[in-house]
DOGUVO-449116 format. One record per residue (C-alpha): z, y, x; residue number from 1; residue in one letter. Coordinates in steps of 0.1 Angstrom, whole numbers, plus 2048, in hexadecimal, padded with zeros to 3 digits. Each point is the difference from the previous one (the first is absolute). Example, Ala and Ser with C-alpha at 12.3 -4.5 7.8 and 13.67 -1.06 7.14 Angstrom:
<atoms>
atom pz = 84E | py = 7D3 | px = 87B | num = 1 | residuo = A
atom pz = 7F9 | py = 822 | px = 80E | num = 2 | residuo = S
</atoms>
This chain:
<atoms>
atom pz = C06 | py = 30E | px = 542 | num = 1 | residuo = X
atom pz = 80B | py = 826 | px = 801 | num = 2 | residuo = X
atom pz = 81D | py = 7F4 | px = 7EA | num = 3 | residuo = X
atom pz = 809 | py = 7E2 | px = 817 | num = 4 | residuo = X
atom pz = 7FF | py = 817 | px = 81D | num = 5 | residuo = X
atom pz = 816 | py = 81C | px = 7F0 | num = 6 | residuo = X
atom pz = 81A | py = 7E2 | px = 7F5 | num = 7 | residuo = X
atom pz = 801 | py = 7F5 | px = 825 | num = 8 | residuo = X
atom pz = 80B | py = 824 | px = 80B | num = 9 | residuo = X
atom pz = 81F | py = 7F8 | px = 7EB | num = 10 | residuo = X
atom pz = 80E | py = 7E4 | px = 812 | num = 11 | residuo = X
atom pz = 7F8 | py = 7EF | px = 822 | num = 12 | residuo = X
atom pz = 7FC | py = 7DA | px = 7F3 | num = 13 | residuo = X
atom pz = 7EB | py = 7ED | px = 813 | num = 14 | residuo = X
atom pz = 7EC | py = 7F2 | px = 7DD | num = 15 | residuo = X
atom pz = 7FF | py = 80F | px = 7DF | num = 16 | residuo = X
atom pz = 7FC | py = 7E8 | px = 7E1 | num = 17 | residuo = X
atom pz = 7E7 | py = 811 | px = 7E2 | num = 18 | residuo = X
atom pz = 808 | py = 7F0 | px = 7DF | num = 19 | residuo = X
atom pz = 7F8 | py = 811 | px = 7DD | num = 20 | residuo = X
atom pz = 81A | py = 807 | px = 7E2 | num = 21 | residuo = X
atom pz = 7F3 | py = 7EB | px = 7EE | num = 22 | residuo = X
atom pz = 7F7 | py = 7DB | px = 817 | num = 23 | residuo = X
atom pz = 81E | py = 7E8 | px = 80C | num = 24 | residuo = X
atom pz = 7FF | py = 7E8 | px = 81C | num = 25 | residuo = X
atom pz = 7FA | py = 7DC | px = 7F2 | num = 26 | residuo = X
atom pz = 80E | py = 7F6 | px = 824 | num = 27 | residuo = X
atom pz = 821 | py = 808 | px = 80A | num = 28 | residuo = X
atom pz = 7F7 | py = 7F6 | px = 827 | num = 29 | residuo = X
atom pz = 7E2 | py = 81B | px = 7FD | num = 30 | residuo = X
atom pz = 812 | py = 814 | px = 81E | num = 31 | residuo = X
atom pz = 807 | py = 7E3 | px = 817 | num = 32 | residuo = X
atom pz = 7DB | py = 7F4 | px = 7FC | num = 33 | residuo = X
atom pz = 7F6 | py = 823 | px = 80B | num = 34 | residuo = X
atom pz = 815 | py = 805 | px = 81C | num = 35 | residuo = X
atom pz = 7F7 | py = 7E1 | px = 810 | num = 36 | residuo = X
atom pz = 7DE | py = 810 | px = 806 | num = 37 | residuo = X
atom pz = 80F | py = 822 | px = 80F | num = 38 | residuo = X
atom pz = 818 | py = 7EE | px = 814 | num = 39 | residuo = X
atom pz = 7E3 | py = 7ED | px = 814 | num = 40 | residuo = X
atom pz = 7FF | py = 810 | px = 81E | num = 41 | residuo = X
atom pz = 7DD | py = 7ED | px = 804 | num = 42 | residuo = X
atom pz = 7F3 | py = 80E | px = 7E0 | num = 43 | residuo = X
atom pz = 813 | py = 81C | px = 7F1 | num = 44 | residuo = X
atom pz = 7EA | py = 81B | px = 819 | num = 45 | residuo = X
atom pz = 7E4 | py = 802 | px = 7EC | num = 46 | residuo = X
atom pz = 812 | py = 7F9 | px = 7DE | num = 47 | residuo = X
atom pz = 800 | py = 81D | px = 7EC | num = 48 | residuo = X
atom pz = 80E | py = 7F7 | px = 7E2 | num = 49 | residuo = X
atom pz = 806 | py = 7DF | px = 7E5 | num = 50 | residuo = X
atom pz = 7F0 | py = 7FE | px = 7DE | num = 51 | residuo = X
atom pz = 80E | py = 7E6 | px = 7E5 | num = 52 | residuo = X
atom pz = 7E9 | py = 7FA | px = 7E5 | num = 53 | residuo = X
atom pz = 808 | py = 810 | px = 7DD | num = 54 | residuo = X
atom pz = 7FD | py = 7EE | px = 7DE | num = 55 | residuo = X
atom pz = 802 | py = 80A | px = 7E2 | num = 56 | residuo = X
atom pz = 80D | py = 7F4 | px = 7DA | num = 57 | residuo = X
atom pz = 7FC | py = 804 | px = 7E1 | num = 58 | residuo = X
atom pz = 7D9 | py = 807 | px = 7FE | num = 59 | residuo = X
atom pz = 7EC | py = 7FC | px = 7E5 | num = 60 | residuo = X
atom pz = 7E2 | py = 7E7 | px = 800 | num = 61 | residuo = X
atom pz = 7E6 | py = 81A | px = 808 | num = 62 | residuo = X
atom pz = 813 | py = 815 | px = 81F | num = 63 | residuo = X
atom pz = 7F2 | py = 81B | px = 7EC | num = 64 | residuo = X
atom pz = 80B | py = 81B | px = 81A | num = 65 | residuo = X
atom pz = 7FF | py = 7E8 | px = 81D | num = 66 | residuo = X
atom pz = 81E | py = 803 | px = 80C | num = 67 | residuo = X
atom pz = 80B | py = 7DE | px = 809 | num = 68 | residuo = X
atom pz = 7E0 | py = 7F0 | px = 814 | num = 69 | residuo = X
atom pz = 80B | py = 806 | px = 826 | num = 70 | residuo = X
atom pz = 7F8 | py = 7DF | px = 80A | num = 71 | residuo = X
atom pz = 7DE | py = 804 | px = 80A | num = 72 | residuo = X
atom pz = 810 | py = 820 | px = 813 | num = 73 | residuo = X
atom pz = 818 | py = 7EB | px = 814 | num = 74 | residuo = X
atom pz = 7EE | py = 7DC | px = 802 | num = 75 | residuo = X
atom pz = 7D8 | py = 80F | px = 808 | num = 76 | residuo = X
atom pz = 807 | py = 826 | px = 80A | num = 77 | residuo = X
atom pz = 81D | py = 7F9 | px = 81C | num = 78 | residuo = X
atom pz = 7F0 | py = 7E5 | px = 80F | num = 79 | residuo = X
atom pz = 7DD | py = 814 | px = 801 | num = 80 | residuo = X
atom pz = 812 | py = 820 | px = 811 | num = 81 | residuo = X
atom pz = 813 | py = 7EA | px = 81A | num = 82 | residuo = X
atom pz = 7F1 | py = 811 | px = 820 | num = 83 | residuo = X
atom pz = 7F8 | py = 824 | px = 7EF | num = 84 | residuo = X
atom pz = 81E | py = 80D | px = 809 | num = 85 | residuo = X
atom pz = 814 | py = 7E6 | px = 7E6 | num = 86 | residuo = X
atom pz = 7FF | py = 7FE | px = 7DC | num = 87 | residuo = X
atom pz = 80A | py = 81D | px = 7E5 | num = 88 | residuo = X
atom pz = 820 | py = 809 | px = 7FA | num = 89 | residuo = X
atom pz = 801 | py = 7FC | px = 7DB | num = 90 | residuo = X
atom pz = 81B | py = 817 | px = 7EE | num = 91 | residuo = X
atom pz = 823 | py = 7ED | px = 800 | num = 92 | residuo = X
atom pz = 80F | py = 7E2 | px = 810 | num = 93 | residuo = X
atom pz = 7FF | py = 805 | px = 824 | num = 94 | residuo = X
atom pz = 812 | py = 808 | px = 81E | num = 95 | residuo = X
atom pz = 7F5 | py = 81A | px = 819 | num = 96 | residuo = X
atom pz = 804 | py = 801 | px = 824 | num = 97 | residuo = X
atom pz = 809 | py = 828 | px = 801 | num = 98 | residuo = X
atom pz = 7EF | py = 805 | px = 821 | num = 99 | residuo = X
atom pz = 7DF | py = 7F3 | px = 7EE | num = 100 | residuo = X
atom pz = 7FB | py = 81B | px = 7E9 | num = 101 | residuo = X
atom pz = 7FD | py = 81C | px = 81E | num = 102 | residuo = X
atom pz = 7E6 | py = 7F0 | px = 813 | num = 103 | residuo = X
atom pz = 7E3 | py = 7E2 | px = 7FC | num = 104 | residuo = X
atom pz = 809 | py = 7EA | px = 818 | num = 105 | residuo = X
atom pz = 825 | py = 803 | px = 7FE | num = 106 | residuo = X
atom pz = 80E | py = 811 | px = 81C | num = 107 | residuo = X
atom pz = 81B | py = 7E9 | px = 812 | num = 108 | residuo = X
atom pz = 826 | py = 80F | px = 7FB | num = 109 | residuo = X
atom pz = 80C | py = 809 | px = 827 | num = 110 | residuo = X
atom pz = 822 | py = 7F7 | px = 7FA | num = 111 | residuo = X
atom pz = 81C | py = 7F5 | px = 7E7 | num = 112 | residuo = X
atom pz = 80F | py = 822 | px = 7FF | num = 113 | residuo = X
atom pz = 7E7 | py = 80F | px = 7E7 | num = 114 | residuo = X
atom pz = 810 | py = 7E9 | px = 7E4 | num = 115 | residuo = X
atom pz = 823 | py = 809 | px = 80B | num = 116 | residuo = X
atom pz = 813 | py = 812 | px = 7E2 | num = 117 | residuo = X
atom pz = 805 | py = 826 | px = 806 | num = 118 | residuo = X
atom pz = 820 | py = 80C | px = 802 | num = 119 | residuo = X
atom pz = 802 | py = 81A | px = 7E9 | num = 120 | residuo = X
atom pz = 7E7 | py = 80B | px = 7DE | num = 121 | residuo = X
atom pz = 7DE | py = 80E | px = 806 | num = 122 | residuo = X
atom pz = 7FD | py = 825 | px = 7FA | num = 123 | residuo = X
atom pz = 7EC | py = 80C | px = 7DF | num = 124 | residuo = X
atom pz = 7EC | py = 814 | px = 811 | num = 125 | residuo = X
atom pz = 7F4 | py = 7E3 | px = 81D | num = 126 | residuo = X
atom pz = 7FC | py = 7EA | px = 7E3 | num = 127 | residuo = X
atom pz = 7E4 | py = 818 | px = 7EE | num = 128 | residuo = X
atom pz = 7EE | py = 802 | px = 81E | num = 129 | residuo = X
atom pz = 800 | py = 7DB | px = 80C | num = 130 | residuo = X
atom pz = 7F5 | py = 7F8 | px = 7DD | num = 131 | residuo = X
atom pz = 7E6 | py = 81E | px = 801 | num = 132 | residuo = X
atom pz = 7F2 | py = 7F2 | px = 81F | num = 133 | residuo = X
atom pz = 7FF | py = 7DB | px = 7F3 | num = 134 | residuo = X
atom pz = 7F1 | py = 809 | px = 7DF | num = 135 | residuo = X
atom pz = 7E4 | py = 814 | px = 814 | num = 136 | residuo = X
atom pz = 7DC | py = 7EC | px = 7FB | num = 137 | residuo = X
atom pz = 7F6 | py = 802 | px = 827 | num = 138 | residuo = X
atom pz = 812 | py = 7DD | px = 7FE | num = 139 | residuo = X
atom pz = 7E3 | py = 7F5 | px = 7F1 | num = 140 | residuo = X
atom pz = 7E3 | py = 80D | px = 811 | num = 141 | residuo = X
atom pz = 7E5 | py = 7E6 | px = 804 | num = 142 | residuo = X
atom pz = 80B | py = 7EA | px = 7E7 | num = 143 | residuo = X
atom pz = 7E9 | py = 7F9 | px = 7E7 | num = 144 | residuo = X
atom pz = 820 | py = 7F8 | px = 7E6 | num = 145 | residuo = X
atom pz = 7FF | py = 82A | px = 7FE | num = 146 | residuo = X
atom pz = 7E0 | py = 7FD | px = 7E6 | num = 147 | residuo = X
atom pz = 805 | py = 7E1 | px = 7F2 | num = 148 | residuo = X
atom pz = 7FD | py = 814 | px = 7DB | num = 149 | residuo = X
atom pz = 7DC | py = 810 | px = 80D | num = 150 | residuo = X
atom pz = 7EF | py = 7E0 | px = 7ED | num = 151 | residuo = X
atom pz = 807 | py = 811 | px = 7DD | num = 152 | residuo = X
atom pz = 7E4 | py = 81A | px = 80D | num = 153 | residuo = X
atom pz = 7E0 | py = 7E8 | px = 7FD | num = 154 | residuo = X
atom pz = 80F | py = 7F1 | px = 7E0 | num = 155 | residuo = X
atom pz = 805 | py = 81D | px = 7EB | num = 156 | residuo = X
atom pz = 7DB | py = 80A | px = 80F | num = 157 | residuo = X
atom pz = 7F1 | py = 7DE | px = 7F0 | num = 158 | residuo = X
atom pz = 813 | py = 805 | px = 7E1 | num = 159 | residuo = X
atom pz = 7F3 | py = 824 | px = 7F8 | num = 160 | residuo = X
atom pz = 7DE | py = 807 | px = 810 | num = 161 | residuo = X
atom pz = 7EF | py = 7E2 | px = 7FE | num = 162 | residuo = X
atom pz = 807 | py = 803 | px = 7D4 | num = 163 | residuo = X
atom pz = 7FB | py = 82B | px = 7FE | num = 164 | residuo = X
atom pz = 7DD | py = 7F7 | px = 811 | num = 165 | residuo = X
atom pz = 7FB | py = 7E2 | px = 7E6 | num = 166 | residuo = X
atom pz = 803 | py = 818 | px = 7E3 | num = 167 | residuo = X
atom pz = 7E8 | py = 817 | px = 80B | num = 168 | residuo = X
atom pz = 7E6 | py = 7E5 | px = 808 | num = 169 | residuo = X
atom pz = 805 | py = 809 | px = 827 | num = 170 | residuo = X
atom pz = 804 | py = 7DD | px = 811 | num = 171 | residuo = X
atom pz = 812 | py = 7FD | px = 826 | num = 172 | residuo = X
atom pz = 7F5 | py = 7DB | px = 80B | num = 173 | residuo = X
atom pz = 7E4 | py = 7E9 | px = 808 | num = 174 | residuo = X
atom pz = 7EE | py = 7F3 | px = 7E1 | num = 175 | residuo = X
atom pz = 805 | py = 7DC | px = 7F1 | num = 176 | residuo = X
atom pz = 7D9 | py = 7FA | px = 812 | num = 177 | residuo = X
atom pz = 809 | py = 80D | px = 822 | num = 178 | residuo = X
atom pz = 80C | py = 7E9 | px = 81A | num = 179 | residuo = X
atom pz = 81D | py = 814 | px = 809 | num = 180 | residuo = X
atom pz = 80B | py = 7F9 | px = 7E1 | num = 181 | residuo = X
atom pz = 80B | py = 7E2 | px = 80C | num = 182 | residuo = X
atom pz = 817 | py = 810 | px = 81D | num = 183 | residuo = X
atom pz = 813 | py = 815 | px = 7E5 | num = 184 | residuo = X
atom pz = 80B | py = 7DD | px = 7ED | num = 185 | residuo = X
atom pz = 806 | py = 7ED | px = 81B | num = 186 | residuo = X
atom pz = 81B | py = 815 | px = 80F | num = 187 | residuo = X
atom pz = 810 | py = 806 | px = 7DC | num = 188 | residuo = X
atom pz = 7FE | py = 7D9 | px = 7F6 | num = 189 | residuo = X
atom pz = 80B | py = 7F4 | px = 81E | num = 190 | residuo = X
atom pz = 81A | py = 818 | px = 804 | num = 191 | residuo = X
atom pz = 80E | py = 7F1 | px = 7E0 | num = 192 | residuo = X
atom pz = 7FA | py = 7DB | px = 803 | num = 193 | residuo = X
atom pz = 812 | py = 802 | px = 825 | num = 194 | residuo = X
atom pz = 81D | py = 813 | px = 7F2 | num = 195 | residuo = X
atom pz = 800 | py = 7E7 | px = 7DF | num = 196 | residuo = X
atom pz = 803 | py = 7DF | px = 818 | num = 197 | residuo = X
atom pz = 819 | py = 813 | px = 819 | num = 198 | residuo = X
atom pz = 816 | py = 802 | px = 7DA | num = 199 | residuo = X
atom pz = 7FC | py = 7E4 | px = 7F6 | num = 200 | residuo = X
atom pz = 804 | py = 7E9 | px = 824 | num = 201 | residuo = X
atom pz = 827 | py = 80E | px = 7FD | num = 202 | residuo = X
atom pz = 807 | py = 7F0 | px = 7E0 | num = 203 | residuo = X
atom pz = 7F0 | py = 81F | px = 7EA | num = 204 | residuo = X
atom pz = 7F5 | py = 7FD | px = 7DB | num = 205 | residuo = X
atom pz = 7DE | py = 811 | px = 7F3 | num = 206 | residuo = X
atom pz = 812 | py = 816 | px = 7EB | num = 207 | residuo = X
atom pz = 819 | py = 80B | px = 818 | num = 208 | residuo = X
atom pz = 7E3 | py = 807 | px = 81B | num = 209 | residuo = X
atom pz = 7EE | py = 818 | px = 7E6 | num = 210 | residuo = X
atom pz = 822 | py = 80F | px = 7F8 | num = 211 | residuo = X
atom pz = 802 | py = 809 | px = 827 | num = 212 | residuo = X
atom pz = 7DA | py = 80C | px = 805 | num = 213 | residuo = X
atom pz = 806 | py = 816 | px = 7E3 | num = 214 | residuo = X
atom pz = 820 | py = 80E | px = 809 | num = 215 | residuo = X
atom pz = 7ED | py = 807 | px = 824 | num = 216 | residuo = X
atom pz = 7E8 | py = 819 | px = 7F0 | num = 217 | residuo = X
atom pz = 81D | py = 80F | px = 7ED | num = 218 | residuo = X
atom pz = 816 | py = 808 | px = 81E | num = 219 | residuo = X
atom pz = 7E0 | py = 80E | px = 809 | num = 220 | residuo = X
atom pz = 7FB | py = 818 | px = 7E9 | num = 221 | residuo = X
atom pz = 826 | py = 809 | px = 7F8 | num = 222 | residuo = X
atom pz = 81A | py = 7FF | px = 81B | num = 223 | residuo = X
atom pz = 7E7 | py = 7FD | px = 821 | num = 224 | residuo = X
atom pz = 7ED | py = 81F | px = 7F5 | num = 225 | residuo = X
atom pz = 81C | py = 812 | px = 7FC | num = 226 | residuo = X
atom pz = 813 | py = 7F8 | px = 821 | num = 227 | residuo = X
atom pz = 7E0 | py = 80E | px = 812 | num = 228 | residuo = X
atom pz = 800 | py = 81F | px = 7E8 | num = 229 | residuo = X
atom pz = 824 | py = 804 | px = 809 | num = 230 | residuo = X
atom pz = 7FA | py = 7F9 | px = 824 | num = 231 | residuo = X
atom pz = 7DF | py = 817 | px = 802 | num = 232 | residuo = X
atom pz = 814 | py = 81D | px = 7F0 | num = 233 | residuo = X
atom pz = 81D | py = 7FC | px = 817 | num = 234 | residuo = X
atom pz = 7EC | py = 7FF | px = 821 | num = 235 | residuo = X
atom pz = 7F0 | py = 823 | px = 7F3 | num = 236 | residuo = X
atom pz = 820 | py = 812 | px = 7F9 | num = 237 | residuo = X
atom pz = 802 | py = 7FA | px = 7DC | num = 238 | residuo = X
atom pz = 819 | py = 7F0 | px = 7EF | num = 239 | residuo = X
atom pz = 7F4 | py = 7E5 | px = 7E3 | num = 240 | residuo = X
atom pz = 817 | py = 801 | px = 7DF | num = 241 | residuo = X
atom pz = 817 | py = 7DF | px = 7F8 | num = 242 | residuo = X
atom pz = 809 | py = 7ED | px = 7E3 | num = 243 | residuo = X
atom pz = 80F | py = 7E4 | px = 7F7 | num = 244 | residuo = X
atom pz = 7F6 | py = 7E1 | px = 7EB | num = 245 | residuo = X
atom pz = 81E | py = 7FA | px = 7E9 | num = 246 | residuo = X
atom pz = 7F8 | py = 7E6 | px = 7E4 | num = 247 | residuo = X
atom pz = 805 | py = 80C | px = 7D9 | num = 248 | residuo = X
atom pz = 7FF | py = 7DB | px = 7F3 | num = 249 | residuo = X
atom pz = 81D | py = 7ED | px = 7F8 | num = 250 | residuo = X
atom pz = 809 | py = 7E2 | px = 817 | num = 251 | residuo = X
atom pz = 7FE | py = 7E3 | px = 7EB | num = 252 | residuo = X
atom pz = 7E0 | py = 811 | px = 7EE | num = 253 | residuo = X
atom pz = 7F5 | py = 7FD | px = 823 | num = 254 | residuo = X
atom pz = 809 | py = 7E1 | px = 80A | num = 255 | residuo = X
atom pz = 7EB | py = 7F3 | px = 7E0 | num = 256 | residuo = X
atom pz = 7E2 | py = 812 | px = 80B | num = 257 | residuo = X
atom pz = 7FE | py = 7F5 | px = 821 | num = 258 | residuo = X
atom pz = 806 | py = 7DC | px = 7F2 | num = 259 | residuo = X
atom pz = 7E5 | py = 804 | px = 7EA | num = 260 | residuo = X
atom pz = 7E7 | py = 80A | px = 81C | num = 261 | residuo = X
atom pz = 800 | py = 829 | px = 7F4 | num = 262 | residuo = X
atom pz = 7FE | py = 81B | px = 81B | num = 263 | residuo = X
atom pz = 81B | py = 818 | px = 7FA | num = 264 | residuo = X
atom pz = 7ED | py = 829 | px = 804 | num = 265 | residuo = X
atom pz = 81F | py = 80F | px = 7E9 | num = 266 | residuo = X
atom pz = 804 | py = 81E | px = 81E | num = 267 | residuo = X
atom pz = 7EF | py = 81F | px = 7FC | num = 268 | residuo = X
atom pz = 7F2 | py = 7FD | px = 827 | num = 269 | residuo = X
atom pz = 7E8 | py = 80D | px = 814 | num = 270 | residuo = X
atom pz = 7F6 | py = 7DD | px = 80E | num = 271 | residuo = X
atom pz = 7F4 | py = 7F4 | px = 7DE | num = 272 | residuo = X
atom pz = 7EA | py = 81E | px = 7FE | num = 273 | residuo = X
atom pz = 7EA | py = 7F5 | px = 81B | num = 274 | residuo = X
atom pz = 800 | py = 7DA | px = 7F1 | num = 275 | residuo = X
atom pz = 7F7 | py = 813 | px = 7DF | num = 276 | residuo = X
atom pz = 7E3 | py = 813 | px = 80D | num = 277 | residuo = X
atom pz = 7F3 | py = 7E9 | px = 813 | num = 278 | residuo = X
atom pz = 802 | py = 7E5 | px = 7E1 | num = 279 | residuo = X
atom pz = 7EC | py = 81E | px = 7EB | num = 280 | residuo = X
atom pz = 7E5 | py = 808 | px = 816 | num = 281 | residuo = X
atom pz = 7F7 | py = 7DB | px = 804 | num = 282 | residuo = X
atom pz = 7FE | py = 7F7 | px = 7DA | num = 283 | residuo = X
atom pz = 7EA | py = 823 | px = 7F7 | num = 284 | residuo = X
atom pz = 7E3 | py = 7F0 | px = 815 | num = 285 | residuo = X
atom pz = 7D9 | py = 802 | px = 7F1 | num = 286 | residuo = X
atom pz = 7ED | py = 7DE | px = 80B | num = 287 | residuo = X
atom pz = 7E6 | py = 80B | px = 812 | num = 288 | residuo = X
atom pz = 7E1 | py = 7E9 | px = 80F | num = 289 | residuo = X
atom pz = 80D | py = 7DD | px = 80A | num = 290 | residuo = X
atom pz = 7EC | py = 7FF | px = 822 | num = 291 | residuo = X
atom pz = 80C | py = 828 | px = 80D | num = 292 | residuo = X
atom pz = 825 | py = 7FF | px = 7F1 | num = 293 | residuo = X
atom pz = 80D | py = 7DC | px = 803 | num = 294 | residuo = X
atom pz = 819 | py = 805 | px = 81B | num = 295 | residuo = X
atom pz = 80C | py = 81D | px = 7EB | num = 296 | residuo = X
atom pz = 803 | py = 7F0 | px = 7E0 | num = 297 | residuo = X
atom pz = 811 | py = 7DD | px = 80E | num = 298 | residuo = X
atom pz = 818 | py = 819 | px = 818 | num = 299 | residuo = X
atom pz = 808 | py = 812 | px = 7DE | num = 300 | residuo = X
atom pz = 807 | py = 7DC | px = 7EE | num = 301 | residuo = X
atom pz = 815 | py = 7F6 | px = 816 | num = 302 | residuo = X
atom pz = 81B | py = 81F | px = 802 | num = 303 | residuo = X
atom pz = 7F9 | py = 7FE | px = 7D7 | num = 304 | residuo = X
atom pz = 80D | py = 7E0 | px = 803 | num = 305 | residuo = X
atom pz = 81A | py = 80A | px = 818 | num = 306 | residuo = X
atom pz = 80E | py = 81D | px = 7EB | num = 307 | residuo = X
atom pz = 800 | py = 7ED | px = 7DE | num = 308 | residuo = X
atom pz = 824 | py = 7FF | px = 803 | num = 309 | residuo = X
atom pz = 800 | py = 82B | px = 805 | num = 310 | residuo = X
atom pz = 7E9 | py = 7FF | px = 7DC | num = 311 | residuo = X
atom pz = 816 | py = 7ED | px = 7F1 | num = 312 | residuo = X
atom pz = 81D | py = 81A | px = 80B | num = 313 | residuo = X
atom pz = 7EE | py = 81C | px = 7F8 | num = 314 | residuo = X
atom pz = 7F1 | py = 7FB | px = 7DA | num = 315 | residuo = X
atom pz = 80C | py = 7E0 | px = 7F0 | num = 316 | residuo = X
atom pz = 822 | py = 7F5 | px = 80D | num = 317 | residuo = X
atom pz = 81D | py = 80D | px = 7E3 | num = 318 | residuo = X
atom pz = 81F | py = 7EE | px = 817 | num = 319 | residuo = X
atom pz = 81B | py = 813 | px = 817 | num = 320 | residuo = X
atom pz = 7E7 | py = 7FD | px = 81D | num = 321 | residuo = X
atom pz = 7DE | py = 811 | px = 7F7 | num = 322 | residuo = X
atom pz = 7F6 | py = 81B | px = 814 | num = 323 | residuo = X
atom pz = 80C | py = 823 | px = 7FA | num = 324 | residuo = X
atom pz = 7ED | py = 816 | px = 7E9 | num = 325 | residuo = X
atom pz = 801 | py = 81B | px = 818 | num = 326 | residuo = X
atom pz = 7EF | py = 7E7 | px = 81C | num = 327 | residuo = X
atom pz = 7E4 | py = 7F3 | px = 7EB | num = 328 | residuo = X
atom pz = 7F5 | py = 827 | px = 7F6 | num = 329 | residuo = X
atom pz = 804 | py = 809 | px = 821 | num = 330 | residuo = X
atom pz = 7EC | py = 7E4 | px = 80E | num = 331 | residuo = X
atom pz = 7E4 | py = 80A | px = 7E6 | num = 332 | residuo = X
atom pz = 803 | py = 826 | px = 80A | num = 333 | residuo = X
atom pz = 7FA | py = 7F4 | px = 825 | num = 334 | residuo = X
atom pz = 7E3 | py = 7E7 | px = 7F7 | num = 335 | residuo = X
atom pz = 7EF | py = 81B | px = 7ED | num = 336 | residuo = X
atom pz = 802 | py = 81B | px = 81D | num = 337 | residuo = X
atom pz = 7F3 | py = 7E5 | px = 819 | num = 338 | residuo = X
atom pz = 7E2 | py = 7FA | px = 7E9 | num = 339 | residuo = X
atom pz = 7FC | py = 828 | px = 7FC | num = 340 | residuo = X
atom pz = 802 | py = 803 | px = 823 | num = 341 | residuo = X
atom pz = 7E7 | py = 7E4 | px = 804 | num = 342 | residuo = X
atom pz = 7E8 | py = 80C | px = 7E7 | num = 343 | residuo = X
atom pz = 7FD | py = 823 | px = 814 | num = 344 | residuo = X
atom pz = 7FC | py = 7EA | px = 81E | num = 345 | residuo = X
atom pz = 7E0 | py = 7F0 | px = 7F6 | num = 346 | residuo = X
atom pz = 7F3 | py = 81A | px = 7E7 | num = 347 | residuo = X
</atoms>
């Protein structure tokens, strides 16, 4: 929104459209269907902005990065939200009211003049500090869209800890005998079968819906944890390095991949270090007693399951998209140092 907000300082439009590079309108009457909502006296108060749906071509059979399944996101989620102060802005397609992105409710515009063109060109300097003061994140105090990313926390917890205390014979949950047991698979299973018939009511396949739930945990581990990094370093004073993901295989070699259901990890990233830790640390598990470590050992089979793709990547793949040698020996320099480091802890 901070970008939304700066854009807004740069012309006094009544609505700003948000539309990525790379999507095109399938409707040519788009902006007439919106502006019959903002031009409802009746209902254009609390309208804050309109979101068309986005849909995607050309993906393979698999969705293997699940990129094109929105339609349980615009068919379940909006109607679910309606009354939570509206549904989720998702990304590109949609056409802001500008007063909406300054307050929650909208504030109503006084009078007509505000969207009058100025007469001559805004000064560099007012522009800076317009923009400065739009970017600034007390425009989103008390919303709870500020720490969306926080999820990654628990994740990466579940993926580490639970498996560092299965090697050393240390175990963390109920046993298969005790009744809470029970609690700890209910709230995983039906977690999973609710999100699985949510999927699959939308029109989803089986494969695409794994496809999605593993991509979840990846985000997780990868971009999410970063943005909070990055926004934990930056709310301390420090500033957090960046880089950029620029891909080293050849389009049509990529194309073919991605046809053929093959994740592309060709960039030397930090990103794929934590998927490649992670993926280590849960395959150099010891089984342990059945009835003290089976929450361990099924958590640890299902992120091994999960990750095969990262193995694959990492020691047998020969094609353009195999992980970087640099990322699979630092991914086994890290997984070593967290077993050290949990060795010292329980010895």
């Amino acid at each position: 929104m901070q970008k939304l907000r700066v854009s807004e300082t740069m012309t006094n439009a009544p609505l700003i459209l948000t539309l990525d590079c790379d999507m095109f309108s399938n409707d040519p009457n788009a902006p007439q269907r919106a502006l019959c909502y903002f031009l409802d006296k009746d209902f254009s108060p609390n309208l804050s902005f309109i979101q068309f749906p986005q849909i995607f071509t050309g993906l393979n059979k698999n969705d293997i990065y699940s990129s094109g399944e929105f339609r349980r996101v615009f068919i379940l989620g909006e109607q679910g939200l309606d009354g939570l102060q509206g549904p989720n802005y998702v990304g590109t397609g949609c056409f802001f009211s500008c007063r909406s992105l300054y307050s929650s409710p909208p504030v109503a515009m006084p009078s007509s003049d505000e969207f009058k063109v100025q007469s001559c060109l805004l000064s560099s300097k007012l522009v800076l500090l317009k923009a400065h003061e739009a970017a600034c994140s007390e425009y989103e105090h008390g919303r709870k869209e500020c720490v969306w990313a926080c999820w990654c926390i628990p994740l990466n917890i579940y993926g580490l800890f639970p498996q560092l205390d299965l090697f050393y014979g240390k175990s963390l949950f109920p046993n298969a005998s005790d009744p809470w047991f029970f609690l700890y698979a209910y709230i995983l299973l039906s977690t999973y079968v609710l999100d699985f018939i949510e999927f699959m009511e939308v029109g989803g396949l089986i494969q695409r819906w794994w496809s999605e739930q593993r991509m979840w945990l990846i985000n997780a581990i990868s971009s999410s944890t970063f943005e909070t990094l990055d926004f934990i370093l930056s709310q301390i004073g420090c500033s957090a390095p960046g880089f950029n993901l620029t891909s080293k295989v050849k389009k049509e070699e990529k194309i073919k991949l991605y046809e053929n259901g093959k994740f592309v990890f060709s960039i030397a990233s930090p990103f794929f270090v934590s998927m490649g830790t992670i993926a280590i640390v849960n395959a150099l598990i010891r089984v342990g007693g059945l009835d003290e470590m089976l929450i361990q050992l099924l958590l640890s089979g299902f992120i091994v399951t999960n990750s095969w793709p990262i193995y694959e990547a990492m020691f047998t793949r020969k094609d353009g998209g195999k992980m970087p040698e640099s990322v699979t020996k630092a991914s086994i320099l890290l997984s070593i140092i967290l077993f050290c480091l949990a060795n010292f802890y329980f010895t």
